[in-house]
Backbone as JSON, one array per atom type, in Angstrom:
{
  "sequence": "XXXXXXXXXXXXXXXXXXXXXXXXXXXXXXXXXXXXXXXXXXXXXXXXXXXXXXXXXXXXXXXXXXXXXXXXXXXXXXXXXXXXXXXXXXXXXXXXXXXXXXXXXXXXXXXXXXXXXXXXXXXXXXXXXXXXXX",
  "N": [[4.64, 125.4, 159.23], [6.55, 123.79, 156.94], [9.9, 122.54, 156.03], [10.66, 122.82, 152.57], [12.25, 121.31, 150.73], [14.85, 122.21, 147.66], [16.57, 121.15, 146.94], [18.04, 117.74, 147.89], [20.29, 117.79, 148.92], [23.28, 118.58, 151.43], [24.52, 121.59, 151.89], [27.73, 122.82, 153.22], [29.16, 125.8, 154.79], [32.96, 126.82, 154.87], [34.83, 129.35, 156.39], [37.97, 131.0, 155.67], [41.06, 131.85, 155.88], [43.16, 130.72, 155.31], [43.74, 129.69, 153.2], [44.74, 127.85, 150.95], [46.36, 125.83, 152.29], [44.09, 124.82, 153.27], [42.45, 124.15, 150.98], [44.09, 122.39, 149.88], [44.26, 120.33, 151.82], [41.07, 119.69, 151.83], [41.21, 118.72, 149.08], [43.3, 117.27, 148.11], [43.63, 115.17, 151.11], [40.91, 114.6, 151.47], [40.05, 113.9, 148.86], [38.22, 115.26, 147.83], [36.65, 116.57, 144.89], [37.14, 119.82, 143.37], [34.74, 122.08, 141.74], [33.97, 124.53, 141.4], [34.7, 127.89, 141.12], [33.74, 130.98, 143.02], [34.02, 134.53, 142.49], [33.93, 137.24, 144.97], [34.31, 140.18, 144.8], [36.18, 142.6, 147.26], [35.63, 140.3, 149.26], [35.89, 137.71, 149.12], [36.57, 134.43, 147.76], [34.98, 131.89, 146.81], [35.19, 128.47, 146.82], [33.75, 125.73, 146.01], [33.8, 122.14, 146.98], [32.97, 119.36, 145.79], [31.33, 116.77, 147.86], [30.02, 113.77, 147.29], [26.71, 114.04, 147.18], [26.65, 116.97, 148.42], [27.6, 119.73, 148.89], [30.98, 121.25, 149.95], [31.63, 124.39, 151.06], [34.22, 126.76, 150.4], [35.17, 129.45, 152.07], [37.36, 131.43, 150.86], [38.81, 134.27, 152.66], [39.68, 137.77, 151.8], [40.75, 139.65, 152.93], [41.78, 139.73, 156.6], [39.85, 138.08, 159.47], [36.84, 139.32, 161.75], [37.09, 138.29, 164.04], [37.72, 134.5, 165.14], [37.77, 130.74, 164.51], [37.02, 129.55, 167.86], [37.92, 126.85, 168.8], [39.43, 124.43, 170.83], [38.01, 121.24, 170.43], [34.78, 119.77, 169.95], [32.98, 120.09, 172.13], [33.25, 122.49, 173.42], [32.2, 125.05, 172.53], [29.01, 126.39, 171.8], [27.17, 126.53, 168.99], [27.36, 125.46, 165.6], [29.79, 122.81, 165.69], [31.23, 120.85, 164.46], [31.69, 118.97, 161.29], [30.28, 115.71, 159.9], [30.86, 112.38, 159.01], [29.3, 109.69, 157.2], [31.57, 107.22, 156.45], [33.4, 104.44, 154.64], [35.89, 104.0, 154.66], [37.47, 104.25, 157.39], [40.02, 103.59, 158.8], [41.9, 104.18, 156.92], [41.28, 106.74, 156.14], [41.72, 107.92, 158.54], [44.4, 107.6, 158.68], [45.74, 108.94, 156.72], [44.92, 111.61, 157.47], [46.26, 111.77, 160.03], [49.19, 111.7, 158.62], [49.24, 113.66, 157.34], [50.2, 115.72, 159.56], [47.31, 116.79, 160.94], [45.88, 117.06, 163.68], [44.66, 114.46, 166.01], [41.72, 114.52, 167.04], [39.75, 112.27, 168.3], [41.21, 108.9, 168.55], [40.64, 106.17, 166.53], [38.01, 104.24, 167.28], [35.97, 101.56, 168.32], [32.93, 101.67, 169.0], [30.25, 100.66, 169.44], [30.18, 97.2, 168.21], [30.7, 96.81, 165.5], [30.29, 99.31, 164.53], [32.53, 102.37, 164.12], [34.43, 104.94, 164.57], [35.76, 108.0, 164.74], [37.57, 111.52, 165.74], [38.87, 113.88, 163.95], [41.15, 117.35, 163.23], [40.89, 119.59, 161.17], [43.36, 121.86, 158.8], [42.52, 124.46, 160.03], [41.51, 123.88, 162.53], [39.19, 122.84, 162.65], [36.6, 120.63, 163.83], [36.16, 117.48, 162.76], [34.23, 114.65, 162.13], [33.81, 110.79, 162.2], [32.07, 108.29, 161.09], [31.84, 104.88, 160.66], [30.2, 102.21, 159.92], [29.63, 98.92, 159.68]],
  "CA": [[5.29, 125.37, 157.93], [7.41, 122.81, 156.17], [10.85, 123.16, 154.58], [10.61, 122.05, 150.91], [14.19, 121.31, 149.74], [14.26, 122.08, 146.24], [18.1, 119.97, 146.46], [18.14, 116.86, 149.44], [21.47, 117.83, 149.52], [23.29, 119.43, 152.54], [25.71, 122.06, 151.41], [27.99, 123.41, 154.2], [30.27, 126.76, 154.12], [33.92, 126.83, 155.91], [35.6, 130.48, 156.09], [39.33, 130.42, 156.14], [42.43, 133.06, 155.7], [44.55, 129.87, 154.84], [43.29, 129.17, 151.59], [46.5, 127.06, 150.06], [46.58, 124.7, 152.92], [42.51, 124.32, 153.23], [41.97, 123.61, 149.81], [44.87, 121.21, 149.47], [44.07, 119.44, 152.56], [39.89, 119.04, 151.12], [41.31, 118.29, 147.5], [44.31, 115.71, 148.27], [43.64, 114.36, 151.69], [39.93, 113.83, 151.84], [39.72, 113.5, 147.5], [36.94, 115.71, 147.12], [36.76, 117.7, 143.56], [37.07, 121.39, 143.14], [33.61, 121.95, 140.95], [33.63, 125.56, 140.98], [35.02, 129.03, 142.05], [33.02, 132.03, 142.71], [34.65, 135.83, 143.33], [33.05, 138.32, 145.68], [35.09, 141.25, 145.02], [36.18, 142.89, 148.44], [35.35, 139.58, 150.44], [37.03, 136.58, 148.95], [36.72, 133.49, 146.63], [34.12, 130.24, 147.78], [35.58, 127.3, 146.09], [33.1, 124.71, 145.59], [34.11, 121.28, 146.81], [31.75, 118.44, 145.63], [31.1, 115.83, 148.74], [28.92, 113.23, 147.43], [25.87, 114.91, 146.65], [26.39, 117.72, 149.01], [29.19, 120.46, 148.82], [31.21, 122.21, 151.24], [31.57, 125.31, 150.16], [35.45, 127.22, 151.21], [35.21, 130.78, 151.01], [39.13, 131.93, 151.46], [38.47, 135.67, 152.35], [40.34, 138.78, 151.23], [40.99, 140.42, 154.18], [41.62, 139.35, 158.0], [37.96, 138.04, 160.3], [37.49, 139.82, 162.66], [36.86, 136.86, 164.8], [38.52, 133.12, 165.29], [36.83, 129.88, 165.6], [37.05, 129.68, 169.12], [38.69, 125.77, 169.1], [39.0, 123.6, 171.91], [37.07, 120.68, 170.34], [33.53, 119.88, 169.8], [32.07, 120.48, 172.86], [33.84, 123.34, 174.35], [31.36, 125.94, 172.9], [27.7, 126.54, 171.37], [26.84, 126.58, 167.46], [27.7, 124.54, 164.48], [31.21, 122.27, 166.05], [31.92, 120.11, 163.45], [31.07, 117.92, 160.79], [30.42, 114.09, 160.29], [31.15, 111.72, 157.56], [30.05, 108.06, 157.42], [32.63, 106.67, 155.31], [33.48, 103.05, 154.6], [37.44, 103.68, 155.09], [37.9, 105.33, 158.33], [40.84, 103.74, 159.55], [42.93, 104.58, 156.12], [41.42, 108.19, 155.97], [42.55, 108.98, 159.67], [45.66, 107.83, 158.97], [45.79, 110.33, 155.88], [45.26, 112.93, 158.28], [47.8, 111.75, 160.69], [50.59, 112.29, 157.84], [48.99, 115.22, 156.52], [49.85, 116.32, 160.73], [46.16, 117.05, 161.49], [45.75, 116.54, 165.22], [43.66, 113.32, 165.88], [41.13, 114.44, 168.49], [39.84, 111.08, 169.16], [41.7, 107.91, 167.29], [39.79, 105.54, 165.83], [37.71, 103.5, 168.35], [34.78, 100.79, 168.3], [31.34, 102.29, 169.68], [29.83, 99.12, 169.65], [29.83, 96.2, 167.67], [30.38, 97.1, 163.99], [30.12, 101.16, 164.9], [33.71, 102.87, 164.89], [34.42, 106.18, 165.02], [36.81, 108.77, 165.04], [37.52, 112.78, 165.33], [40.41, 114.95, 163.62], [40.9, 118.51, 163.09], [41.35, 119.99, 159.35], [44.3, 122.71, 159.11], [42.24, 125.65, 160.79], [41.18, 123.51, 163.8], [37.79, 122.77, 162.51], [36.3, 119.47, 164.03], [35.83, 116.33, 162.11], [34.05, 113.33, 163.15], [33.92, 109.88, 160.71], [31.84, 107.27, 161.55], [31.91, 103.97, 159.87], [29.1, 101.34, 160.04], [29.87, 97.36, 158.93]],
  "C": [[6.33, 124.26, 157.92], [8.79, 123.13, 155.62], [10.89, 122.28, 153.77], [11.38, 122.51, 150.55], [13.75, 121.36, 148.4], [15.8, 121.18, 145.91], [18.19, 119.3, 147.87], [19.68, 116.83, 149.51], [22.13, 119.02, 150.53], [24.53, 120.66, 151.89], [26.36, 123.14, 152.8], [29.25, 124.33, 153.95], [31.42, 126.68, 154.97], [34.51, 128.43, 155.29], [36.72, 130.76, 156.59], [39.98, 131.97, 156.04], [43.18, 131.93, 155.35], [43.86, 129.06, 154.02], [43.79, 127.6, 150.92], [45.84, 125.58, 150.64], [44.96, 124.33, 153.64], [42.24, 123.72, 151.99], [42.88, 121.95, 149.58], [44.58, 119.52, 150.44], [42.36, 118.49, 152.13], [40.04, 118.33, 149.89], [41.77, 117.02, 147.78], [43.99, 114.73, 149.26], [42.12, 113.87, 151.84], [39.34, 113.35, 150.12], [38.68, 114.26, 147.07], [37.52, 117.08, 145.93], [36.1, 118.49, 143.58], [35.87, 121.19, 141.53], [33.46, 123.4, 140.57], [34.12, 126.63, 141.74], [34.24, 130.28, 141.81], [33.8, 133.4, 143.31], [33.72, 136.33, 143.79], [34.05, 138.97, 145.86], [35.16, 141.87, 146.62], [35.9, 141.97, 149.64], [36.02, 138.28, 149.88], [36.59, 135.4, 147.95], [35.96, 132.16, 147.51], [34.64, 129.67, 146.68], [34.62, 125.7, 146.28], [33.73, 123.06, 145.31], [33.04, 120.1, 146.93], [32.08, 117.07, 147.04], [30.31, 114.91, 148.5], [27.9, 114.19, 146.36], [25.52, 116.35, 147.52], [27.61, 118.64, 148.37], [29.3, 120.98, 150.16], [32.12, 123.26, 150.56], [32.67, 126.17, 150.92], [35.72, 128.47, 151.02], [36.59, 131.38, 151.66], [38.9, 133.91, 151.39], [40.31, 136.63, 152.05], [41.4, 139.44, 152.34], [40.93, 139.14, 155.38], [40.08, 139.09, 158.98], [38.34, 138.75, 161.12], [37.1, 138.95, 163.73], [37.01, 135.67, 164.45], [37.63, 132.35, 165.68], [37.51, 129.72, 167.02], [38.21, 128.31, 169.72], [38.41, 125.07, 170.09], [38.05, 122.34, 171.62], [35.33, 120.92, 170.59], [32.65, 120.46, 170.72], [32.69, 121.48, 173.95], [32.99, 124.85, 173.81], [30.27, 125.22, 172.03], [28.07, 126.57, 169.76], [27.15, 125.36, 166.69], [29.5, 124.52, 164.53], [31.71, 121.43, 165.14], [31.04, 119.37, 162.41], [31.07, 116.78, 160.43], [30.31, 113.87, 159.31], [30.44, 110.51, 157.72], [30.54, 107.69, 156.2], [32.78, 105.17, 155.43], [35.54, 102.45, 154.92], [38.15, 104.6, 156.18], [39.13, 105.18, 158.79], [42.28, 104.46, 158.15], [42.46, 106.79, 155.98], [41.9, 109.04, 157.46], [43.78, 108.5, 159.86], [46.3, 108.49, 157.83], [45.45, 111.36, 156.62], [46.12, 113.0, 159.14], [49.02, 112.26, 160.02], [50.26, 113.16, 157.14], [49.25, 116.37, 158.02], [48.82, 117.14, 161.1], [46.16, 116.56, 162.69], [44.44, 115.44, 165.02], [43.09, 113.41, 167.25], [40.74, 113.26, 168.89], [40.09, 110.0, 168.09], [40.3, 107.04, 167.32], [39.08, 104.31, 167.15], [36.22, 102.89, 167.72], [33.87, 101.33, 169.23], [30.6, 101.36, 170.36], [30.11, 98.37, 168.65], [29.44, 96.41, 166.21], [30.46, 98.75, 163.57], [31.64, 101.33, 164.97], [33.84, 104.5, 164.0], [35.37, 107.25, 165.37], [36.65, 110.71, 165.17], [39.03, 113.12, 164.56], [39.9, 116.54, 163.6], [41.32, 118.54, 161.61], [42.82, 121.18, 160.01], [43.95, 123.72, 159.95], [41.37, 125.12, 162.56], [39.52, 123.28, 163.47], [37.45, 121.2, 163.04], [35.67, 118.29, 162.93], [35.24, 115.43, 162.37], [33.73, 112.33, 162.11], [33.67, 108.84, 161.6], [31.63, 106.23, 160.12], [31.09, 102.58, 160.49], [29.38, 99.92, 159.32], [28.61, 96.94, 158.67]]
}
């Protein structure tokens, strides 16, 4: 079997307890527009932030998880560690996360020859990675 996208876009979910300072940090520091909010009584509010042609979708729950991402950068456990951008202004958007004090797991560095490359964390320690192609 095949999967037949009925949208070639990727849409990815983040689940927080710090709503405020998740949203503000996706809205203001990376520019992406709030498109839509959905309630789920008893579980919490997904806020719909447009990426492009993808979303990432922020569902700020109600209640306490009962489990923490785990942290420690990308490769310190198993599953889905972060996600990647290529962008065309990496060195001005990781230094909008620098003064937004996001930790800068790895600064901005050349790969090879036109390739550069960076990580940060968002407010809840989620991994970032932003590559940029000349």
């Amino acid at each position: 079997m095949t999967l037949k996208l009925s949208d070639p876009a990727l849409h990815v979910g983040i689940v927080t307890e710090n709503g405020e300072r998740m949203l503000d940090f996706y809205n203001r520091v990376f520019g992406l527009e709030s498109v839509g909010e959905i309630p789920f009584p008893g579980l919490g509010v997904v806020h719909k932030l447009q990426c492009g042609n993808s979303q990432i979708k922020l569902l700020v729950l109600e209640s306490p998880a009962q489990s923490h991402n785990p942290g420690g950068g990308f490769s310190s456990a198993t599953g889905y560690r972060y996600l990647s951008f290529n962008i065309a202004n990496i060195d001005a958007v990781v230094e909008a996360c620098d003064k937004d004090c996001c930790q800068i797991v790895v600064a901005v560095k050349e790969l090879r020859p036109g390739v550069k490359a960076a990580m940060v964390q968002d407010p809840d320690g989620n991994t970032i990675e932003f590559m940029q192609m000349d």
